[in-house]
Biotite code that builds the C-alpha atoms (Angstrom):
import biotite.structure as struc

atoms = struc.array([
    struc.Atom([0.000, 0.000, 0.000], chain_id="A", res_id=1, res_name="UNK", atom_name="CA", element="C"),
    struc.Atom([2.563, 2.364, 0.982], chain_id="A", res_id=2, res_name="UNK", atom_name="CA", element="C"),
    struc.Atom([4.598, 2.297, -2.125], chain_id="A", res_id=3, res_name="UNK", atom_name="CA", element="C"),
    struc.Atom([1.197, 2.298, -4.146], chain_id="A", res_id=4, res_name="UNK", atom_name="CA", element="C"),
    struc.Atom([0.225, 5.782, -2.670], chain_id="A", res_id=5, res_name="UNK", atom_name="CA", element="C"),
    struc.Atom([3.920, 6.620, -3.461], chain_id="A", res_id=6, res_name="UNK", atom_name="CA", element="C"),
    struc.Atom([3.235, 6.143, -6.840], chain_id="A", res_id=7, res_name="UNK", atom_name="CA", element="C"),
    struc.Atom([0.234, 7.849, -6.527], chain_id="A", res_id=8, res_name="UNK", atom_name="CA", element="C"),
    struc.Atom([2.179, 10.922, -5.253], chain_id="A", res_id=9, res_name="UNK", atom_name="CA", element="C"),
    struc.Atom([4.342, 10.925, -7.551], chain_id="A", res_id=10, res_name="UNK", atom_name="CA", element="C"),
    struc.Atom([2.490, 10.405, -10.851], chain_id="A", res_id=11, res_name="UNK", atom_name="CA", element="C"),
    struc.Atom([-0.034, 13.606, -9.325], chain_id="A", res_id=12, res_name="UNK", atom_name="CA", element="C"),
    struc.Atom([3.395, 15.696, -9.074], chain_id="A", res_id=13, res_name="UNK", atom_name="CA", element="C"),
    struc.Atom([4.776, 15.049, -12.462], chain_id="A", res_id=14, res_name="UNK", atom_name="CA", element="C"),
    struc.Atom([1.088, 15.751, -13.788], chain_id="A", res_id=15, res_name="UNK", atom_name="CA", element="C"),
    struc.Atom([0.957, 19.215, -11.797], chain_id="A", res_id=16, res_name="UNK", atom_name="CA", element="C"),
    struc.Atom([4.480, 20.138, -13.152], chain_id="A", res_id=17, res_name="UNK", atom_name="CA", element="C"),
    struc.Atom([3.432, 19.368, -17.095], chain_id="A", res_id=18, res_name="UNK", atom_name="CA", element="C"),
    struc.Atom([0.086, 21.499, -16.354], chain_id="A", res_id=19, res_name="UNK", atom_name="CA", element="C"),
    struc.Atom([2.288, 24.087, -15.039], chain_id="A", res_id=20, res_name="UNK", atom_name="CA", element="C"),
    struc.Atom([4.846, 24.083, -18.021], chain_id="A", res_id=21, res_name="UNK", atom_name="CA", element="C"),
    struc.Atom([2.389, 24.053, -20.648], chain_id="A", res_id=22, res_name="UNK", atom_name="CA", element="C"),
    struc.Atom([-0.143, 26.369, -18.977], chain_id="A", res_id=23, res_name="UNK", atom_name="CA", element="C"),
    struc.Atom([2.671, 29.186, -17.985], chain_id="A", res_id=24, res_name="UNK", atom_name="CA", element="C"),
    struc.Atom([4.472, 28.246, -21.180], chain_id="A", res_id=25, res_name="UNK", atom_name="CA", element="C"),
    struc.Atom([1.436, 29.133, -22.878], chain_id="A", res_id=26, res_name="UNK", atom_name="CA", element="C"),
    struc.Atom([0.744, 32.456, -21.180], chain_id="A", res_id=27, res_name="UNK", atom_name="CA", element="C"),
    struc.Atom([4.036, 33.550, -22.158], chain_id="A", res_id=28, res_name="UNK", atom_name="CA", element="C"),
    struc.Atom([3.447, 32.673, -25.733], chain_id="A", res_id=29, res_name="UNK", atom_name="CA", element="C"),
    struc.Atom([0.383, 35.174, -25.804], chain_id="A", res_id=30, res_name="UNK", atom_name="CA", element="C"),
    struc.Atom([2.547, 37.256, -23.512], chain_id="A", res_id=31, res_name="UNK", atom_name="CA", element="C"),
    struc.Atom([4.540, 37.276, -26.241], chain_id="A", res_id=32, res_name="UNK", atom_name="CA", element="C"),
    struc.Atom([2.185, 38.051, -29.124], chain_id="A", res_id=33, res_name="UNK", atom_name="CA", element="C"),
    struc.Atom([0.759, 41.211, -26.961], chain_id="A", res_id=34, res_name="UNK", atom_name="CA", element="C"),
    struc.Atom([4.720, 42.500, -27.231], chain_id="A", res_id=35, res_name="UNK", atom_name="CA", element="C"),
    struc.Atom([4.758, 42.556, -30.906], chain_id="A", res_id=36, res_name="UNK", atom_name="CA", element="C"),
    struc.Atom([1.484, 44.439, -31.491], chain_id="A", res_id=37, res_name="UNK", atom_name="CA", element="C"),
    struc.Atom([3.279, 46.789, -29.007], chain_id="A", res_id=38, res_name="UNK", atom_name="CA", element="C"),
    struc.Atom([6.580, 46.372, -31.492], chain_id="A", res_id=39, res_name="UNK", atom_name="CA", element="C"),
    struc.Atom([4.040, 47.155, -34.596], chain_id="A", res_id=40, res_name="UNK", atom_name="CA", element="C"),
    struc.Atom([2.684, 50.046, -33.079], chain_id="A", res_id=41, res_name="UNK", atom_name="CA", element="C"),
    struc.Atom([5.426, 51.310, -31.554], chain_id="A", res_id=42, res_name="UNK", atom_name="CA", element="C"),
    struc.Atom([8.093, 51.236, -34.447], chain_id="A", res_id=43, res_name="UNK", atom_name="CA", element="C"),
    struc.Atom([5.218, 52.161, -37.040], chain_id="A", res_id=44, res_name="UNK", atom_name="CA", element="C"),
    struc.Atom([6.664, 54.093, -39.871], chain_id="A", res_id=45, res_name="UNK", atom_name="CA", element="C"),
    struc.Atom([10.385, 53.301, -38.972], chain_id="A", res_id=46, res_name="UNK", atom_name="CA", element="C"),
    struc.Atom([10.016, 49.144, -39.439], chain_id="A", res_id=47, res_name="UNK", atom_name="CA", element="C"),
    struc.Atom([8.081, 46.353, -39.409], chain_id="A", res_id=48, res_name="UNK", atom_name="CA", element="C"),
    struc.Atom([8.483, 42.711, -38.425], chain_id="A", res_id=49, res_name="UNK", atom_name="CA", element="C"),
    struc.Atom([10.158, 40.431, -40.774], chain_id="A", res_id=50, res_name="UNK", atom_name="CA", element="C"),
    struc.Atom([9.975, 37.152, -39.126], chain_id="A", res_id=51, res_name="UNK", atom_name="CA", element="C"),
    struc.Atom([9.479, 35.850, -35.493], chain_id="A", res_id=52, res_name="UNK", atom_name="CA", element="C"),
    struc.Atom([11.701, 32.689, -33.519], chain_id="A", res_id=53, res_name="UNK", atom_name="CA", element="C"),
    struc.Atom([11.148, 31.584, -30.374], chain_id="A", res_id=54, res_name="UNK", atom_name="CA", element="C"),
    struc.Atom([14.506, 29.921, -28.894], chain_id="A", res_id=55, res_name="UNK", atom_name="CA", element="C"),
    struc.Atom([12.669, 28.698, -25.979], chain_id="A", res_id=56, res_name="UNK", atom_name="CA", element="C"),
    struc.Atom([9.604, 29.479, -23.964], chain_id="A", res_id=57, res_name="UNK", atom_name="CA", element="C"),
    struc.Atom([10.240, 32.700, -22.351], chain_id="A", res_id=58, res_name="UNK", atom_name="CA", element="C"),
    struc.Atom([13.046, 33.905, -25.583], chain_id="A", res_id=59, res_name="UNK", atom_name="CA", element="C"),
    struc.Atom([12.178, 35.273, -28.758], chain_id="A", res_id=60, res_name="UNK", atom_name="CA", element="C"),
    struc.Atom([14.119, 37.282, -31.731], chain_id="A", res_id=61, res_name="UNK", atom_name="CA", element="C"),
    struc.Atom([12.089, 38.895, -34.083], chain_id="A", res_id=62, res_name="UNK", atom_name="CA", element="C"),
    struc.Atom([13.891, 40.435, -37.178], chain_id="A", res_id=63, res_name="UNK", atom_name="CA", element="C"),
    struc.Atom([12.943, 44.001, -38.324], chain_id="A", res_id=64, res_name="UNK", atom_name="CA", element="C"),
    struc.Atom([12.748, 45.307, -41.856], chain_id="A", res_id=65, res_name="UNK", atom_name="CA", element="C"),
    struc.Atom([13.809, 48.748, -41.457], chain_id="A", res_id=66, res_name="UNK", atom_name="CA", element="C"),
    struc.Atom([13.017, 52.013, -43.901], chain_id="A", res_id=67, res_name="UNK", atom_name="CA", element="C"),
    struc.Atom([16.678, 53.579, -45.170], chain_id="A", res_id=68, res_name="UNK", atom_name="CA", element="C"),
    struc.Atom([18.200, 54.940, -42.043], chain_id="A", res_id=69, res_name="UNK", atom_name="CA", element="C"),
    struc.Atom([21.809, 54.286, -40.563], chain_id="A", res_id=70, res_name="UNK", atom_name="CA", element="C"),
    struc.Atom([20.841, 50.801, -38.884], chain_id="A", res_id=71, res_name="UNK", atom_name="CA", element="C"),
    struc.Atom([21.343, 47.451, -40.435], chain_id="A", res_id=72, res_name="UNK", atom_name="CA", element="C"),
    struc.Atom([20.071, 43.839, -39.496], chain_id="A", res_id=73, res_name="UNK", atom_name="CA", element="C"),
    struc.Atom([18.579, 45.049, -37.170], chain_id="A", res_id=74, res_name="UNK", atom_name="CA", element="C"),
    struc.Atom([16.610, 42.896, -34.715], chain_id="A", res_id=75, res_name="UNK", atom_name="CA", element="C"),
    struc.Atom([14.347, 42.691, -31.469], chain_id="A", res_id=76, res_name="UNK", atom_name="CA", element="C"),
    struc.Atom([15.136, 40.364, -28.563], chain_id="A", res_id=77, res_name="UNK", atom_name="CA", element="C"),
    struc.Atom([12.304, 39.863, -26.039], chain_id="A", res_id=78, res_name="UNK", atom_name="CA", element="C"),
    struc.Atom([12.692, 38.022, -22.813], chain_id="A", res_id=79, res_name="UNK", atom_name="CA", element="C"),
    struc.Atom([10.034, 37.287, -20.106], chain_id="A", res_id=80, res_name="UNK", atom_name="CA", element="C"),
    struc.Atom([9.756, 36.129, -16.689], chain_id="A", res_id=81, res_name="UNK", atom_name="CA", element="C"),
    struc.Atom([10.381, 32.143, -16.502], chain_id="A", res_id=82, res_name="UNK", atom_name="CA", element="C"),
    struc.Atom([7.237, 31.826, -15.624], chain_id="A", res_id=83, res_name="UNK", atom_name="CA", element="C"),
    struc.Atom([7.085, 27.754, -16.965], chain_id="A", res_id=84, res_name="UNK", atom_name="CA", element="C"),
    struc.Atom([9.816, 27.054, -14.378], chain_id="A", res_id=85, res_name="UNK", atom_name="CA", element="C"),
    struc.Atom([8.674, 28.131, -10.657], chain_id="A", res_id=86, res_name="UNK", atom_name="CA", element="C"),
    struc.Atom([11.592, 28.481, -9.133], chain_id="A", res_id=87, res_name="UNK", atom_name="CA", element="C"),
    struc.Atom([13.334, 30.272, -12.001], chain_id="A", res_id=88, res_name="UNK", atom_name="CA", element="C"),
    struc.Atom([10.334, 32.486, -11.771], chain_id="A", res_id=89, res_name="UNK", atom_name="CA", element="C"),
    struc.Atom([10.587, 32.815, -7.784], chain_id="A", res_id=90, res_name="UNK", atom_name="CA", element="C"),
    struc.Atom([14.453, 33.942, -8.046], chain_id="A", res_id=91, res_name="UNK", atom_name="CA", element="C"),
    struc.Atom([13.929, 36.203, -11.260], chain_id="A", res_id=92, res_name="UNK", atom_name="CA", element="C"),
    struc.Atom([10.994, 38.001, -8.885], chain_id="A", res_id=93, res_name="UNK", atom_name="CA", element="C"),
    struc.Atom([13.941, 37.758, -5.290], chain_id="A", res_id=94, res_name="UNK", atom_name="CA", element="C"),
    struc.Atom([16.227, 39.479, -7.736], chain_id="A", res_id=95, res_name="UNK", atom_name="CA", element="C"),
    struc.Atom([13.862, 41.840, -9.127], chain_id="A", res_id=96, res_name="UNK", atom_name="CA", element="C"),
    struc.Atom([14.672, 41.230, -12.923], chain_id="A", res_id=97, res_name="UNK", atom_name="CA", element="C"),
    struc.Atom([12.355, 42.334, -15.737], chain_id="A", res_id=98, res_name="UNK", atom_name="CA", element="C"),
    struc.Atom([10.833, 41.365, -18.105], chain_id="A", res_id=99, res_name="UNK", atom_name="CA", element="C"),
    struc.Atom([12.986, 43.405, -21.124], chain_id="A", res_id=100, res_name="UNK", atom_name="CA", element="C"),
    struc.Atom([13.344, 43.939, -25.009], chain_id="A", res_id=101, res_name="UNK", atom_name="CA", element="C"),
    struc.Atom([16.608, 44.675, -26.578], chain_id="A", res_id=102, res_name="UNK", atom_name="CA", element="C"),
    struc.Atom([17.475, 46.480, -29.879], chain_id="A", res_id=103, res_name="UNK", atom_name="CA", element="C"),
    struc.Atom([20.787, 45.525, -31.814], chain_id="A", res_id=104, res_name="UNK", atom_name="CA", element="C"),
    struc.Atom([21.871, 46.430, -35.073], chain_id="A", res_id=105, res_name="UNK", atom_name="CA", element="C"),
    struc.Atom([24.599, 46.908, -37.287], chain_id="A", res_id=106, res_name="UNK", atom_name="CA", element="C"),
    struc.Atom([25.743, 50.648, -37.972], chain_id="A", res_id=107, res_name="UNK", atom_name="CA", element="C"),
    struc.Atom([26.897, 52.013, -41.222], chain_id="A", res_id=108, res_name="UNK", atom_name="CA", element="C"),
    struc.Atom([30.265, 52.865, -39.734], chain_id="A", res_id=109, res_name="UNK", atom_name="CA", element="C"),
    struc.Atom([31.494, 50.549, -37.070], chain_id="A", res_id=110, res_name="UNK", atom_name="CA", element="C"),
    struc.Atom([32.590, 52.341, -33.966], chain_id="A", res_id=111, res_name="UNK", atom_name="CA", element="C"),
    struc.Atom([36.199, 52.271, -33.015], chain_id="A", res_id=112, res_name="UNK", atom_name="CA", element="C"),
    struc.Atom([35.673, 51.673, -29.822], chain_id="A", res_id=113, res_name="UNK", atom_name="CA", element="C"),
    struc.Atom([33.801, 49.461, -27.213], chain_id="A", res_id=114, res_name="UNK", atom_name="CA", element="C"),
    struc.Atom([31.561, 50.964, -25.029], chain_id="A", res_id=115, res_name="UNK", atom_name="CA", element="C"),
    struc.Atom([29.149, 49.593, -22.445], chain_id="A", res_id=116, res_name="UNK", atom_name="CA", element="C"),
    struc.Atom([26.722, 52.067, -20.284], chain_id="A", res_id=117, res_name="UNK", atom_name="CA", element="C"),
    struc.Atom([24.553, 50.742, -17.322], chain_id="A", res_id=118, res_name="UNK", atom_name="CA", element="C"),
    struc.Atom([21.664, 52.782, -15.814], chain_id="A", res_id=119, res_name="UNK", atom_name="CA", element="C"),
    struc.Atom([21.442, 52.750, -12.579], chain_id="A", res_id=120, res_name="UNK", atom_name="CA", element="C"),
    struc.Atom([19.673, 54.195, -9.878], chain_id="A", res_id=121, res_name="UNK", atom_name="CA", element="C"),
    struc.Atom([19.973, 54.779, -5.888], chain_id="A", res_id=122, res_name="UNK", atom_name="CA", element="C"),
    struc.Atom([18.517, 56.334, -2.927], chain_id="A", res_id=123, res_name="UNK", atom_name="CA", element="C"),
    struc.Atom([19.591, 57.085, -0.063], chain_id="A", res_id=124, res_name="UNK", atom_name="CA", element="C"),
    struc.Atom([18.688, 58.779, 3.664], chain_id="A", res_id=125, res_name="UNK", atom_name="CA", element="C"),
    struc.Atom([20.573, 60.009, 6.494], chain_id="A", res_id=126, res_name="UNK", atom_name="CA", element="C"),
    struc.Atom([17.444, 58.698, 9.258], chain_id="A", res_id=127, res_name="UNK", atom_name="CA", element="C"),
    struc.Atom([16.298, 55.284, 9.434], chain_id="A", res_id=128, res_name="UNK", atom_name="CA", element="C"),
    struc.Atom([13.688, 55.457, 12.140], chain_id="A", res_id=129, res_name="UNK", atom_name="CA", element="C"),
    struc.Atom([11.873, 58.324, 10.475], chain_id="A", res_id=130, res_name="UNK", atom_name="CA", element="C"),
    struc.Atom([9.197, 58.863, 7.806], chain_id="A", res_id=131, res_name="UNK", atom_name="CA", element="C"),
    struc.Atom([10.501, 60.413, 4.411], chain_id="A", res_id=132, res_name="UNK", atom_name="CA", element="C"),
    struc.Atom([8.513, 63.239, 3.637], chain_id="A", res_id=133, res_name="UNK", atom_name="CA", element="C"),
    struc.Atom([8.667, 65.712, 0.365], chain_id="A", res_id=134, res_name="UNK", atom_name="CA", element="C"),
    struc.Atom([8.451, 68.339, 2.814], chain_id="A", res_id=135, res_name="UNK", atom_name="CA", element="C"),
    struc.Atom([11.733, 67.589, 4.300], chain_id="A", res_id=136, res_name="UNK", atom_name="CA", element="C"),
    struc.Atom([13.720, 66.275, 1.953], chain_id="A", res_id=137, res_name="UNK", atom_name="CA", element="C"),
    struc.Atom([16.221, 67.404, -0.127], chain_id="A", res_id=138, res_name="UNK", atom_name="CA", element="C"),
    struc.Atom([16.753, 66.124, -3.363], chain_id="A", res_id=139, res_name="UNK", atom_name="CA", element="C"),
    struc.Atom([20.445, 66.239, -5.329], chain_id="A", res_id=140, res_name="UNK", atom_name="CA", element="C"),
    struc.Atom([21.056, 65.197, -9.099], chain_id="A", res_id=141, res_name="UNK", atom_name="CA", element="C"),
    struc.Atom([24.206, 63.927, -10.002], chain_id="A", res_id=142, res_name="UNK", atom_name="CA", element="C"),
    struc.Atom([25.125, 64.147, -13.532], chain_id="A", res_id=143, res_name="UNK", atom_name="CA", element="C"),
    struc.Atom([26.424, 61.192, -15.330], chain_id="A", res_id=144, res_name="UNK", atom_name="CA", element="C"),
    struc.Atom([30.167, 59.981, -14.566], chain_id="A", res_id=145, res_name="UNK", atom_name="CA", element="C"),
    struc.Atom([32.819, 58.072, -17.109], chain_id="A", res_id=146, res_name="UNK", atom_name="CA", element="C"),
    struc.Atom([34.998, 55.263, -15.177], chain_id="A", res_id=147, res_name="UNK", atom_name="CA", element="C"),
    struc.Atom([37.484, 54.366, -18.104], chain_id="A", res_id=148, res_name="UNK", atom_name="CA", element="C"),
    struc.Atom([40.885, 52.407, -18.230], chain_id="A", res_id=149, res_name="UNK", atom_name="CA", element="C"),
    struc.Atom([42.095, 54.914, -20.731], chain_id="A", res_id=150, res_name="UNK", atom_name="CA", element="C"),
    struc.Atom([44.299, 57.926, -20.413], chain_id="A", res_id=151, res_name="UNK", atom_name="CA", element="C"),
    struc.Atom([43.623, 59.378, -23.841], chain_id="A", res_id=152, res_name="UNK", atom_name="CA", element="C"),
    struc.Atom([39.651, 59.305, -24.420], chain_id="A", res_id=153, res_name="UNK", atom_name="CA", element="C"),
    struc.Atom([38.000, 61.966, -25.988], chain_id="A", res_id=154, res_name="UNK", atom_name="CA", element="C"),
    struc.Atom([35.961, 64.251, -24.536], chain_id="A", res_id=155, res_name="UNK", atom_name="CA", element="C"),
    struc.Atom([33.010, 63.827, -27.120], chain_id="A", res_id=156, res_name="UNK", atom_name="CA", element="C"),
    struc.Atom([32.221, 61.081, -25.531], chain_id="A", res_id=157, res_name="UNK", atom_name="CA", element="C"),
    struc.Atom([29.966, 63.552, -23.352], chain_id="A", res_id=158, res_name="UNK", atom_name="CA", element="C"),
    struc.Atom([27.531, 63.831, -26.610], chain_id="A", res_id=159, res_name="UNK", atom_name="CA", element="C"),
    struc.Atom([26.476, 60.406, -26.126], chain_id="A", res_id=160, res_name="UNK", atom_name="CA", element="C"),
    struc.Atom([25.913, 60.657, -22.150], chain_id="A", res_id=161, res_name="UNK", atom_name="CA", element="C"),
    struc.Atom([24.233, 63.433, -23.063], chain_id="A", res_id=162, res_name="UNK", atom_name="CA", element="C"),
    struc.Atom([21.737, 61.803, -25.403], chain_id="A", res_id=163, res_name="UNK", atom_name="CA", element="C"),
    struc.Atom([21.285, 58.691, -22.818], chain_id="A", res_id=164, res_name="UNK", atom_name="CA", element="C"),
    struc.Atom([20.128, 61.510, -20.041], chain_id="A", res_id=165, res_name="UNK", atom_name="CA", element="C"),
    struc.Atom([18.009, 63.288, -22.295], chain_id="A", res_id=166, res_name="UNK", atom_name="CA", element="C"),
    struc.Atom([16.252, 59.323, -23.003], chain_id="A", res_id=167, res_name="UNK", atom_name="CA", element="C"),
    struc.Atom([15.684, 58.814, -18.990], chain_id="A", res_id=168, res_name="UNK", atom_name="CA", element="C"),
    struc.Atom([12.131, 58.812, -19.600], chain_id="A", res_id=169, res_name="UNK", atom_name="CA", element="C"),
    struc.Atom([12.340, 56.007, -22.164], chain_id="A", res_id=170, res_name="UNK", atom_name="CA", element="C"),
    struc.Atom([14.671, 54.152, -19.064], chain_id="A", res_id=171, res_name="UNK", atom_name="CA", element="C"),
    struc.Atom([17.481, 52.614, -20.871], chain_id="A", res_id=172, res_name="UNK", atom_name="CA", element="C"),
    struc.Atom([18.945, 49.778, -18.662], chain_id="A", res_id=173, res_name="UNK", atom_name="CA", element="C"),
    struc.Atom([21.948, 49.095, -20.902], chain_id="A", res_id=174, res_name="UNK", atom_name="CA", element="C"),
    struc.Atom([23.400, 50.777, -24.019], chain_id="A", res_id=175, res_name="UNK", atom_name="CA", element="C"),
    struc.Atom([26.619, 48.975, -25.720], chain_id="A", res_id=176, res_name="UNK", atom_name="CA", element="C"),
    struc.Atom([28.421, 50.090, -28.794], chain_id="A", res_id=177, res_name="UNK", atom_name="CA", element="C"),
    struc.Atom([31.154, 47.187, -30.127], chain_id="A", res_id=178, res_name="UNK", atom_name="CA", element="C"),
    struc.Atom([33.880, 47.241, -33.121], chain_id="A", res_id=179, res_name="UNK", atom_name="CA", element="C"),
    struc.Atom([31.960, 43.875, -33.428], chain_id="A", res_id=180, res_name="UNK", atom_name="CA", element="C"),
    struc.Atom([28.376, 42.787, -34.370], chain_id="A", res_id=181, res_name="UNK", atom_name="CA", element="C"),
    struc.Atom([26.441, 44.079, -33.857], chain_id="A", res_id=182, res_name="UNK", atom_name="CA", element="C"),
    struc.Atom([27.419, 47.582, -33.085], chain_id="A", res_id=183, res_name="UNK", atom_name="CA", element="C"),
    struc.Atom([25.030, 48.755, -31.044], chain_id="A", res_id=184, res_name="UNK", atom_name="CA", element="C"),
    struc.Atom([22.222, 47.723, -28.458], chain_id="A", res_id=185, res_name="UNK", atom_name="CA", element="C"),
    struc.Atom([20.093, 48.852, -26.250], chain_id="A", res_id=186, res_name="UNK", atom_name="CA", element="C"),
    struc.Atom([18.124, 46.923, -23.600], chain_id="A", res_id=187, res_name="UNK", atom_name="CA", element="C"),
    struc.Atom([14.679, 48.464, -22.154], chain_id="A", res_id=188, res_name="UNK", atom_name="CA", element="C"),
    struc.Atom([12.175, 47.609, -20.000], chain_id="A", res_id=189, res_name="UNK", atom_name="CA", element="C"),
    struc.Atom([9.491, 45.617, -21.762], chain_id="A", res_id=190, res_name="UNK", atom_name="CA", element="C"),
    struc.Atom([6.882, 47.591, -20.665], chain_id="A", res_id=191, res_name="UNK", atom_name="CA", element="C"),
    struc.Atom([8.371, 50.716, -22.198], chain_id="A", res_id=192, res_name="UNK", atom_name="CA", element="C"),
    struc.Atom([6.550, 49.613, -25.972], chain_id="A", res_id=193, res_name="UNK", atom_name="CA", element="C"),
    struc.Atom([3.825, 49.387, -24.182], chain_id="A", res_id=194, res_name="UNK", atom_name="CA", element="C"),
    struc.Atom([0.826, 51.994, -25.372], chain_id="A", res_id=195, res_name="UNK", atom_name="CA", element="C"),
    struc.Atom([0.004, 53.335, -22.191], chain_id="A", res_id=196, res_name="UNK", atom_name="CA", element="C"),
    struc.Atom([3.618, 54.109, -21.163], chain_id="A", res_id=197, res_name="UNK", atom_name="CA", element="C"),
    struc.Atom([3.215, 57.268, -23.095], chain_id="A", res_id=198, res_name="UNK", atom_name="CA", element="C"),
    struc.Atom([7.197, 56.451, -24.139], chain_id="A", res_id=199, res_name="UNK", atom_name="CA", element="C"),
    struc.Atom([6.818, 54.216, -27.068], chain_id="A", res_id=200, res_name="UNK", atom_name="CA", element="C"),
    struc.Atom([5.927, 56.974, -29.533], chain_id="A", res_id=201, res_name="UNK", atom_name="CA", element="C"),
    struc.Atom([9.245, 58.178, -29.774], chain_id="A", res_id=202, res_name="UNK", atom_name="CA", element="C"),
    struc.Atom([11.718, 54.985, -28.754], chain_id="A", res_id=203, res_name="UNK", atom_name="CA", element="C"),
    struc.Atom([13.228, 54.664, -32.319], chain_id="A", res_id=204, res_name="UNK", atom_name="CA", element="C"),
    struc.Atom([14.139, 58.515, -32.017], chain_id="A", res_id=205, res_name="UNK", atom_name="CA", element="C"),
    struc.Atom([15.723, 57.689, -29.174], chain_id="A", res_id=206, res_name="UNK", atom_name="CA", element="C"),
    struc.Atom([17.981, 54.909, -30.477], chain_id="A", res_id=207, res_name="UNK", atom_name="CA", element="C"),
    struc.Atom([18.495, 57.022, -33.556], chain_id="A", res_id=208, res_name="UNK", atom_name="CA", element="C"),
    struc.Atom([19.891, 59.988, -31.412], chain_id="A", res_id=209, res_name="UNK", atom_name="CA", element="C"),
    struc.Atom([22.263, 57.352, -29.759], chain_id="A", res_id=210, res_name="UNK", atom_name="CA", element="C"),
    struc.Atom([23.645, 55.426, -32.554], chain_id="A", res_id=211, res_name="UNK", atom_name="CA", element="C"),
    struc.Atom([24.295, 59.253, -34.199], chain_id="A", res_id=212, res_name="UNK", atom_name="CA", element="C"),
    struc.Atom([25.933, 59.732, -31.427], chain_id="A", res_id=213, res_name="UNK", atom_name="CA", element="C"),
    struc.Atom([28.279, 57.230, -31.682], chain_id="A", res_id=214, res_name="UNK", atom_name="CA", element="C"),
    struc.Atom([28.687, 57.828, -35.354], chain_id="A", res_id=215, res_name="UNK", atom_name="CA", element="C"),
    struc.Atom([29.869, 61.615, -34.430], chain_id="A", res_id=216, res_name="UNK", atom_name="CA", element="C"),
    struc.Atom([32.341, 60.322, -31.437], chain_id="A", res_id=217, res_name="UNK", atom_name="CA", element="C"),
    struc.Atom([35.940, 59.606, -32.592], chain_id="A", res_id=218, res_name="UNK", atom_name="CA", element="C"),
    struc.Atom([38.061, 58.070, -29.439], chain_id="A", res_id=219, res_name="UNK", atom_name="CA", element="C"),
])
């Protein structure tokens, strides 16, 4: 009897993991279908999508047919939560990751240099064991820093910093430029495409003013 309820046990677990898989795994694949009306809408008049493939249930590319401009093969990576493996899921939640779509294409001039920028936020309080209120706090803005192993880089650098504050409200997480492909990338919150973000209207201007950026920086 014992080892019959064991079996039992056993065959209901494996049962409640498929469910899980395929129900979560399905989620994610409408998940993913809402993300490229947002795409469509959002890059409307710049590109459209050339073909979709999904390496995986939460991990898709989707290749972009672009009007002339100074990208090329360009393409969209989207990745989602996990959600078809729980405790990915749980530690992708612990570590507060999100859900995020990435831009990379080629540029018409490679850069000649590498360059990798990370947004990053903090905040920060002198008393613990008080309330913050906006009546008695005081708020300082830092302007954006270089760390850099070189002695000899340019200063024009500062045109692309420049355009990457002036994008805050489109929340850039990472932008990279590479002598590599692809050139350049940018990686954004998924939610930023989405139509009531009030951001997606202008996201391709803002990875145009980057990449034009790049293309005026020579260090």
């Amino acid at each position: 009897m014992p080892v019959r309820v064991i079996a039992i046990d056993v065959a209901a677990g494996a049962i409640g993991v498929v469910v899980w898989y395929l129900s979560f795994r399905y989620y994610n694949r409408r998940k993913g279908s809402e993300a490229l009306r947002w795409i469509q809408h959002a890059f409307h008049g710049h590109a459209e999508v050339a073909g979709v493939q999904w390496s995986g249930a939460c991990y898709f590319q989707a290749q972009l047919r672009l009007a002339p401009t100074l990208f090329r093969r360009a393409s969209l990576v989207v990745r989602l939560f996990p959600r078809e493996v729980p405790v990915c899921w749980l530690l992708s939640r612990m570590r507060k990751q999100q859900e995020t779509l990435t831009f990379q294409a080629d540029l018409d001039c490679p850069p000649s240099f590498n360059l990798e920028v990370h947004n990053h936020r903090w905040f920060g309080r002198t008393r613990r064991r008080f309330p913050v209120r906006g009546d008695n706090c005081t708020l300082e803005q830092a302007g954006p820093f270089v760390l850099t192993t070189r002695n000899d880089w340019q200063r024009d650098i500062t045109s692309m910093m420049g355009a990457l504050v002036a994008s805050r409200e489109c929340d850039c997480l990472t932008v990279c430029f590479r002598r590599t492909s692809p050139h350049f990338s940018v990686t954004v919150p998924l939610g930023t495409l989405s139509p009531a973000s009030g951001t997606n209207a202008y996201i391709f201007d803002v990875l145009r003013e980057l990449a034009a950026g790049a293309a005026s920086a020579r260090f």
